[in-house]
N, C-alpha and C positions, 0 to 999 in steps of 0.2 A: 635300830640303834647301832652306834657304830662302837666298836671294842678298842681303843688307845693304849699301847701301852709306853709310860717312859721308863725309858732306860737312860742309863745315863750317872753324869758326875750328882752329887748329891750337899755341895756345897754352896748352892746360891739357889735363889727361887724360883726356875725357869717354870719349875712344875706347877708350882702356884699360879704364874701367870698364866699360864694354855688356860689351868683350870678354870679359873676366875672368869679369862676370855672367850670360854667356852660355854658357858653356863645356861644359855638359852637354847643352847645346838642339841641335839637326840648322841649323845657321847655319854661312855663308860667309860673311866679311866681306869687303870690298873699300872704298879709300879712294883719294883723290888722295897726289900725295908729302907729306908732311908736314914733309919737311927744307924748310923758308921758304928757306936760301938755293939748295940744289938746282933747288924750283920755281921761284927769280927767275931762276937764271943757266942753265936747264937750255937754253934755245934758243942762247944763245951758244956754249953748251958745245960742242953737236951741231951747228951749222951754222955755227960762227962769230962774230965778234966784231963789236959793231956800237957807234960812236963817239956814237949820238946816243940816250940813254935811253929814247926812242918805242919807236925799234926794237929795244933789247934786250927792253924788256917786250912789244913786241907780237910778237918770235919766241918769246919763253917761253909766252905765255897760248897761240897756236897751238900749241906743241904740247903742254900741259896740257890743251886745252882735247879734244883727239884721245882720252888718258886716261880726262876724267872722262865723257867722251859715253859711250863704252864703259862705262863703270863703271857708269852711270846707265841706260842701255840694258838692260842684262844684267840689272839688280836688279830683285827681286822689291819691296822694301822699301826706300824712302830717306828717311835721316835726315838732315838739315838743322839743325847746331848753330850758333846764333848767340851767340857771346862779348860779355863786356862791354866789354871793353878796345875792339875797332876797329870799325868799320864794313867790314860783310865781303857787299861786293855780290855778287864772286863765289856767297856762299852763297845770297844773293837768286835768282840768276838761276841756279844748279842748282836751286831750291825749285822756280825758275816752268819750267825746261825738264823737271824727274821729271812736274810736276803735267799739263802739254799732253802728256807720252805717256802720263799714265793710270797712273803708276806710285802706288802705297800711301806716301803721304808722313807723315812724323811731325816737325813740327820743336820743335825745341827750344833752348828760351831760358830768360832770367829774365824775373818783372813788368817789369823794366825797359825792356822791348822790348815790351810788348804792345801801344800802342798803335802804335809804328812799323811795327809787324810783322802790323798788324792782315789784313791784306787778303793775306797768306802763309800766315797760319794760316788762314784761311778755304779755300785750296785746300787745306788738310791735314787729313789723316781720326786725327790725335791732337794735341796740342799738350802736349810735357812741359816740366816745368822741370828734371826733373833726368835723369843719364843710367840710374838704376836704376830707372825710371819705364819709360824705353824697354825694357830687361831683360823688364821686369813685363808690357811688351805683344807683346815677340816670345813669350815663353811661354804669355800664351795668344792666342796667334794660332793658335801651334804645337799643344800639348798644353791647350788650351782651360781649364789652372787658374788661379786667381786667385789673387796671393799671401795669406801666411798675416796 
């Protein structure tokens, strides 16, 4: 079985799609929370209420950040999807912490990104634009065919 993990923007359904397009493949996925406000307030939630915004966000990112190490860790395969809408560092820096353990990175974006993105994709051993792209390269990673 192969271990997937997405990372990545959390605003449209790329994840869906791999998933969906993967369904027949021997694949495990794994993802960070996806509920935006779950992952803002989840450190308040669990240890407490903190008056000054620093500190709410920097209890949430620790223990997000416990999540996607593990997530990242464990996978065989990580995907790094960079959206239009925000500037999604966090994905940046899952890209560059898969890429320093040696993990199979694939990221994916639009043109619109490819110069920003230029020196991410360069640690990554695919670079998709879309998520039935990713689909196409777990298959043959897996069963070595190439779509029709």
């Amino acid at each position: 079985m192969l271990k997937v993990y997405l990372s990545g923007e959390i605003h449209t359904d790329w994840r869906e799609r791999i998933v969906e397009g993967s369904k027949e493949l021997d694949v495990a996925f794994n993802s960070p929370v996806t509920d935006h406000a779950a992952s803002d307030d989840c450190g308040v939630a669990i240890l407490g209420a903190e008056p000054d915004k620093f500190w709410h966000d920097h209890k949430g990112a620790k223990l997000n950040a416990i999540r996607t190490r593990k997530g990242i860790e464990d996978a065989d395969v990580v995907v790094v999807r960079f959206g239009e809408q925000y500037k999604q560092w966090n994905a940046a820096f899952d890209a560059g912490y898969a890429a320093a353990l040696g993990k199979a990175l694939i990221v994916l974006h639009g043109k619109s990104h490819q110069h920003a993105l230029k020196e991410v994709d360069a640690a990554a051993l695919a670079v998709a634009e879309e998520p039935e792209q990713v689909v196409q390269i777990l298959r043959y990673v897996l069963d070595g065919v190439l779509p029709e």
